[in-house]
C-alpha distance (Angstrom), angle and dihedral (degrees) to the residues before:
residue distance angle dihedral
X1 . . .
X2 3.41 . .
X3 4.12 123.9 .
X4 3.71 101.7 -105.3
X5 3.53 101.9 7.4
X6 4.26 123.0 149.7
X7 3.93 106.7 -118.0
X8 4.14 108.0 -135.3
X9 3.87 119.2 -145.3
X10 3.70 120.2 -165.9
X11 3.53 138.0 143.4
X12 3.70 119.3 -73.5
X13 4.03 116.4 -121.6
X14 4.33 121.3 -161.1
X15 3.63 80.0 -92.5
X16 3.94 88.4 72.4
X17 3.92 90.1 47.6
X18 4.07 90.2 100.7
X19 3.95 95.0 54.1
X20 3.82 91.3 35.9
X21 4.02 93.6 61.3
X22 3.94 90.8 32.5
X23 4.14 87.1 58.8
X24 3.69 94.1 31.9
X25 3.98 88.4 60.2
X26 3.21 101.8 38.4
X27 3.80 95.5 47.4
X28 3.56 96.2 50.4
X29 4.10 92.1 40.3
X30 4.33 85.0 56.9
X31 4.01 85.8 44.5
X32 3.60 104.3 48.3
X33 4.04 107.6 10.1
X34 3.99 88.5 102.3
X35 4.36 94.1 46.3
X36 4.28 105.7 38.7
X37 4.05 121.8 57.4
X38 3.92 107.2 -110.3
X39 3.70 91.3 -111.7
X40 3.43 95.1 71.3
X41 3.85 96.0 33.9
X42 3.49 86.4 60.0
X43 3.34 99.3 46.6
X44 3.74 94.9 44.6
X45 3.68 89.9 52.7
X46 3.64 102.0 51.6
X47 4.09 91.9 48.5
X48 3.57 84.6 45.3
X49 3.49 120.9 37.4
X50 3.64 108.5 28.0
X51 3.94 125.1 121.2
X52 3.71 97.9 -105.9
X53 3.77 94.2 41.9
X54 3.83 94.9 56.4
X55 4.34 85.7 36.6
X56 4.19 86.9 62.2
X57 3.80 89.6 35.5
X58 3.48 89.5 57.7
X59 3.50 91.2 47.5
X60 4.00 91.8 66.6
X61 3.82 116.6 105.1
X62 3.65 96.8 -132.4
X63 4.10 98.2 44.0
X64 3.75 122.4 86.9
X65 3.59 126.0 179.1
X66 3.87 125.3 -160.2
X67 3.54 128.6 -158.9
X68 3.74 123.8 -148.2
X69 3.78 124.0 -168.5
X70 4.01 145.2 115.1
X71 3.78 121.3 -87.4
X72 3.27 97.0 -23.9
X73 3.95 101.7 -36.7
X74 3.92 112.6 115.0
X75 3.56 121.8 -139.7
X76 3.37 108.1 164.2
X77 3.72 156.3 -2.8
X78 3.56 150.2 -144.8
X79 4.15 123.9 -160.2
X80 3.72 116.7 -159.6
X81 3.62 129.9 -174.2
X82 3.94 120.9 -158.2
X83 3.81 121.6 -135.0
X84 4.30 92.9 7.0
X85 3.73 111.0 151.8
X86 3.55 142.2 -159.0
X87 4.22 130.7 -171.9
X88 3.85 86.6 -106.5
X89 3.63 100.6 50.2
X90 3.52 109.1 85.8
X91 3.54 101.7 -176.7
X92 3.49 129.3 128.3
X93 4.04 99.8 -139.0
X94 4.16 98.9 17.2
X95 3.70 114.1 177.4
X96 4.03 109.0 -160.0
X97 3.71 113.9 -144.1
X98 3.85 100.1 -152.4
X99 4.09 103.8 178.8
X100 4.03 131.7 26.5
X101 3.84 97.9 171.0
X102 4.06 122.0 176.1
X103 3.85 127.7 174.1
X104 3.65 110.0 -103.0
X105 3.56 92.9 -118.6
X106 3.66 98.9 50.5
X107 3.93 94.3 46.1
X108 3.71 109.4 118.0
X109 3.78 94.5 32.8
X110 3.70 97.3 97.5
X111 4.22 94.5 -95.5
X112 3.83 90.2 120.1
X113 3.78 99.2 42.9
X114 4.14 87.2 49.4
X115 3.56 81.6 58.7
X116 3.41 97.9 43.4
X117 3.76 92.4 51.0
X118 3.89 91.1 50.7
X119 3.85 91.0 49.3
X120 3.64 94.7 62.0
X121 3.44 103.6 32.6
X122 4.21 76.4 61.0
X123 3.83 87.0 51.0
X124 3.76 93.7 48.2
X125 3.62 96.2 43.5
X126 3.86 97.0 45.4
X127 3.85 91.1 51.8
X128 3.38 99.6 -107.0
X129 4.17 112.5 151.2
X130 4.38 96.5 -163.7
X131 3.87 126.6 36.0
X132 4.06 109.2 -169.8
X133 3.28 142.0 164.2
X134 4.27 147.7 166.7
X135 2.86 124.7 -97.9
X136 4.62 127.6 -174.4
X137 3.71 97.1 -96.8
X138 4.52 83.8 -132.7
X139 4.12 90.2 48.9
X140 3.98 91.9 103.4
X141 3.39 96.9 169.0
X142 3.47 98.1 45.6
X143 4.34 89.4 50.3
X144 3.82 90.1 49.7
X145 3.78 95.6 56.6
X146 3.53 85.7 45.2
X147 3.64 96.6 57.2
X148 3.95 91.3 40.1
X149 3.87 74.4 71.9
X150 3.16 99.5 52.1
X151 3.69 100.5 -99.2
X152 3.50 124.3 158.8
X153 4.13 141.4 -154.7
X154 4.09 105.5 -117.2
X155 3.74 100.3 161.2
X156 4.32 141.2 -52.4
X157 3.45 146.9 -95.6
X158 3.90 140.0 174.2
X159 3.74 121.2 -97.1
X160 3.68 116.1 -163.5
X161 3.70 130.7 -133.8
X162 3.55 114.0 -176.6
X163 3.91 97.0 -50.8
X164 3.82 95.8 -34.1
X165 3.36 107.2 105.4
X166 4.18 119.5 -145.6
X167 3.42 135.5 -164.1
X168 3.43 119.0 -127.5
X169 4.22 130.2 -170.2
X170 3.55 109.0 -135.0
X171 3.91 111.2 -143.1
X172 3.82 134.5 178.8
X173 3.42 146.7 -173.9
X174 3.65 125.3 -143.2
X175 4.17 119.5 -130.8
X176 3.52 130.4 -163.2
X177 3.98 109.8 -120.9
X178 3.64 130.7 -115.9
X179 3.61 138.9 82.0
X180 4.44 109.2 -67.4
X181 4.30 86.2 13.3
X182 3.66 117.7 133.6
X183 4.19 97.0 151.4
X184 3.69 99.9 145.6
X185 3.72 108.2 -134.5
């Protein structure tokens, strides 16, 4: 990415389906490579981030994917789901974001705060009053962007890959309703 250059968010199409699974994979393969056994890596990746999978996920009513990249050139992505709940999250219209993915070697070059930024401008414009999310309780960098948001721990669950179960905080972030609100609470 070029020195300087804006970062564009919009919302991904099935077009974007290819790049989504190529960044998904490769994201979480550079995340968690070193921590999971490369059974279930591999078979987490193909039931999760193949082109047909993310085509029908896409397809689901309450899913949107963004894309976030420079002239043209994706990067990254985030996937949010409206009105997902967990036992911990309390809130009365949650929205879960499930994936904020950003090539290794763009990381640190404001991709994943775009993205970010477009997520809960979604959430506050879409009336939703809580945007959370898990994250791998040994992903520090990941949990210190996330609380440079204002992000915070409210509980746990277990996130499987393959058949090794992880544990993941759950954190969110309350948002002031109303259509163009994003007052963190």
């Amino acid at each position: 990415m070029a020195e300087g250059s804006q970062v564009e968010v919009r919302i991904a199409t099935t077009a974007d389906a290819h790049r989504v699974a190529h960044i998904g994979d490769a994201s979480f393969r550079e995340t968690f490579e070193k921590s999971t056994p490369p059974a279930d890596m591999d078979l987490y990746l193909r039931s999760t981030y193949t082109e047909s999978h993310i085509r029908d996920d896409m397809s689901e009513p309450r899913v949107t994917y963004l894309v976030a990249g420079v002239r043209g050139e994706m990067f990254g992505f985030a996937k949010v789901r409206e009105c997902s709940e967990t036992a911990c999250v309390t809130a009365r219209r949650p929205m879960e974001l499930c994936r904020l993915y950003v090539l290794g070697e763009h990381a640190g070059r404001g991709v994943g705060a775009a993205l970010m930024g477009a997520c809960l401008d979604r959430a506050g414009s879409t009336g939703h009053d809580v945007v959370w999310l898990g994250v791998w309780q040994h992903n520090d960098r990941a949990r210190r962007f996330y609380e440079r948001w204002g992000f915070r721990r409210v509980g746990s669950q277990i996130f499987a890959v393959g058949s090794d179960d992880q544990l993941d905080d759950i954190l969110e972030l309350k948002i002031d309703e109303g259509p163009g609100h994003r007052s963190i609470r």
